[in-house]
N, C-alpha and C positions, 0 to 999 in steps of 0.2 A: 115762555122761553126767556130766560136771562141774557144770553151773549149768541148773536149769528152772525158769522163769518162769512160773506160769499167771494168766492174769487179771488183772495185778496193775495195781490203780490209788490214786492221791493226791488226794484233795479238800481245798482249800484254803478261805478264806473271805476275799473282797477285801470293801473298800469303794469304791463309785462312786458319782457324783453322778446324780441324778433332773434330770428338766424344772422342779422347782420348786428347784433350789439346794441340794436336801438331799442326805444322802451314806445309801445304803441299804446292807447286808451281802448278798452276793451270794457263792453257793456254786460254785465252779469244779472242773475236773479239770484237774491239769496232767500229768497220767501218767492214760491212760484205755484198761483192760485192755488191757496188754502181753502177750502170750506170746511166748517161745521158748527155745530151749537153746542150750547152748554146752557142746563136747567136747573134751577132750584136743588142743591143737595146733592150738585154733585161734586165729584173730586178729580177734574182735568186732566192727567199727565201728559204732558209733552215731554218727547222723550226720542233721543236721538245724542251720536257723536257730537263731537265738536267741529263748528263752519255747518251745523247741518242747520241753521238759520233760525234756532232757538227763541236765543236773546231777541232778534229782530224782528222774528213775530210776537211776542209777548210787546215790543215796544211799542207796536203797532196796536196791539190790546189797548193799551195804557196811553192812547193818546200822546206819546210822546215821538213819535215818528209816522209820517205822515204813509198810508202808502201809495203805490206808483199806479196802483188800480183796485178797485175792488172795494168794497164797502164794512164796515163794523157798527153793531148797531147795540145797546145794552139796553134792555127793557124796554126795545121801541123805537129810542134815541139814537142817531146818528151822530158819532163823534166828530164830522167833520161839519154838522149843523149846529150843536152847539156844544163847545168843547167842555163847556165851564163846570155845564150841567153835567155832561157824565163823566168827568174827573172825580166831582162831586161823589157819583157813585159809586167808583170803586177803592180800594187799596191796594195800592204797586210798592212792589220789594225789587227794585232790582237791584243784580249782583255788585253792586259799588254804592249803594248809600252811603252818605256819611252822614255826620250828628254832628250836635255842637258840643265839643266834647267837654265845654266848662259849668255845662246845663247839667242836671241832675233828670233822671227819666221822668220825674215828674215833674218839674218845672219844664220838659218840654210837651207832654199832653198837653198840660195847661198851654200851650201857646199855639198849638195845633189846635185844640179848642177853640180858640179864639179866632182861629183862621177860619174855621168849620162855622161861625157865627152859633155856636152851642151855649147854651145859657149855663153863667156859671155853676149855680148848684147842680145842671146837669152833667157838666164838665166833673166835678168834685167825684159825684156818684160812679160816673162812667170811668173813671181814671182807678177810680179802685178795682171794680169789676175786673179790668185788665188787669189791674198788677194783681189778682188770685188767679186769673186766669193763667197768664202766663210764670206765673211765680217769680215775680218780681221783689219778693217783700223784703226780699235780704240787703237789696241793693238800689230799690228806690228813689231813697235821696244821697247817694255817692253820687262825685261826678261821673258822668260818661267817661271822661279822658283814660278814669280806672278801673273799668270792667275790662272783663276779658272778652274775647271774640265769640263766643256760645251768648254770656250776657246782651254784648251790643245789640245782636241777632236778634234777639229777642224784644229789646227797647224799639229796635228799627220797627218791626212786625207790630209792637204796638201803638206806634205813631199810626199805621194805617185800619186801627180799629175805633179810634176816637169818633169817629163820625159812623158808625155802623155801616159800613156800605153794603150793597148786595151783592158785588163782583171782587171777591182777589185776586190779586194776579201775581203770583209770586215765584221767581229766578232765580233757580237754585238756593231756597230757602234755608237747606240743613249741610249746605256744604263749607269741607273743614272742622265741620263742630264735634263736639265730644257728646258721649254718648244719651246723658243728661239733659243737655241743651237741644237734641235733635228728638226726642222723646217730648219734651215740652211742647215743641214748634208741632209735631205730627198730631200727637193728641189735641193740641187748638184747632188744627183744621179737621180732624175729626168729629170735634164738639159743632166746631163751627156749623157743617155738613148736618146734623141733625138738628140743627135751627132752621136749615132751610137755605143756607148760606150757601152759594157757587165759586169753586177755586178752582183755577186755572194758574197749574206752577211746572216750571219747566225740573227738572231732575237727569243726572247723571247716575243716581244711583236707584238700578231698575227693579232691584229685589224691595228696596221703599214704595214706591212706585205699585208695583203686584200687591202689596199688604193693604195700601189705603184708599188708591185708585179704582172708580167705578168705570171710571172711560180714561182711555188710551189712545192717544194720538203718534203711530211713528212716524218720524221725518226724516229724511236725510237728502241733502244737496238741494234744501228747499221743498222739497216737494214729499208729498201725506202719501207713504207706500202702504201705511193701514191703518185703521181705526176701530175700534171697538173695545168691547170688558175685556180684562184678563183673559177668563175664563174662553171669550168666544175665539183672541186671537191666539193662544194655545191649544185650543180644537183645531184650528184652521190649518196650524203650522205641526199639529201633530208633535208638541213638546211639552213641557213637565213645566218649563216658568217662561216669564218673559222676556230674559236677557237673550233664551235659544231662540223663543221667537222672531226678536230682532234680528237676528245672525242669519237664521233661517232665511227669513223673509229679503235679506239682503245680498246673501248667496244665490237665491233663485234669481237676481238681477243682474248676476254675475259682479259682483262691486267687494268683496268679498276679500278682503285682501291675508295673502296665504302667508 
């Protein structure tokens, strides 16, 4: 098993206004006991509206937010035993990366390499590899400052391949892009997936999602209303793709807004 999830939930703390005008602290769950795994080869979706606590379980993937309970463990390892080590293993896209936008794509591998402690010549090797992969060849050595937003996308995603990791975890990966740039980014995790490679990406758009997804996670208001293939959660819900099953699945909760 590459990624097990038990339990794992995020309490926040909003402020809202009372009947008399004043603003009270109120304790919320936006991630509320998640379980599941993720294996060798597969392709994740997380998949849910927006506030259905996405972003914040992915962060929690990615070590970059702690959470309020429950454990994450990648290959064994406990993120919260040793962080360094499974940072190390995986690569995180999330929805706001930036770059340094005076670096060239390839003068930043090279420097993600060097963070990675990757030995030069393998750095050199590996740095090409990526840019056939992702079809970088045109743009390279431009700066970043001058790519366009499909490009960036793509520079970002392969900053997180320089060190080969076993776990992706990627945040609305193909959104905004054109049609070009989100073909590129699907077919990497596609290749990626028969390497043997595990991605876990959250997605807005669920007709992407049903094409390259083996497993499906829905969420909404924090909490996992279903899980399974394509295939099994459109038996289950008795529809034709998975946007109805979403809706389905969300109308029988009554939540359903008319």
């Amino acid at each position: 098993m590459v990624l097990t999830v038990q339990e794992i939930s995020k309490k926040f703390v909003r402020s809202v206004k009372t009947d008399r005008r004043k603003r009270e602290r109120e304790e919320f769950y936006a991630v509320n006991r998640l379980s599941f795994q993720v294996e060798a080869g597969d392709i994740f979706g997380v998949l849910g509206p927006n506030g259905a606590g996405k972003t914040t379980l992915l962060r929690m993937l990615g070590g970059i937010m702690t959470p309020t309970s429950g454990t994450v463990s990648l290959l064994g390892l406990k993120v919260k035993d040793n962080p360094n080590a499974y940072k190390r293993a995986i690569g995180y896209l999330s929805g706001n990366t930036k770059l340094y936008g005076r670096m060239t794509p390839r003068e930043l591998l090279t420097i993600f390499g060097k963070l990675y402690s990757i030995p030069e010549a393998v750095t050199k090797s590996r740095i090409q590899e990526i840019i056939t992969m992702l079809k970088l060849e045109d743009f390279a050595d431009n700066r970043i400052e001058k790519l366009s937003t499909g490009q960036t996308q793509r520079v970002s995603i392969a900053r997180c391949l320089i060190h080969s990791p076993a776990l992706y975890i990627f945040d609305e990966p193909t959104l905004g892009l054109d049609v070009l740039s989100s073909h590129a980014i699907i077919d990497f995790m596609l290749k990626e997936r028969q390497k043997g490679k595990a991605v876990v990406y959250s997605t807005h758009y669920m007709e992407e999602a049903e094409t390259i997804c083996n497993k499906i996670l829905f969420i909404h208001k924090g909490v996992a209303i279903a899980e399974g293939s394509p295939e099994s959660l459109k038996a289950a819900t008795n529809t034709t793709n998975i946007r109805d099953a979403f809706l389905t699945l969300i109308k029988e909760r009554g939540e359903l807004l008319e």
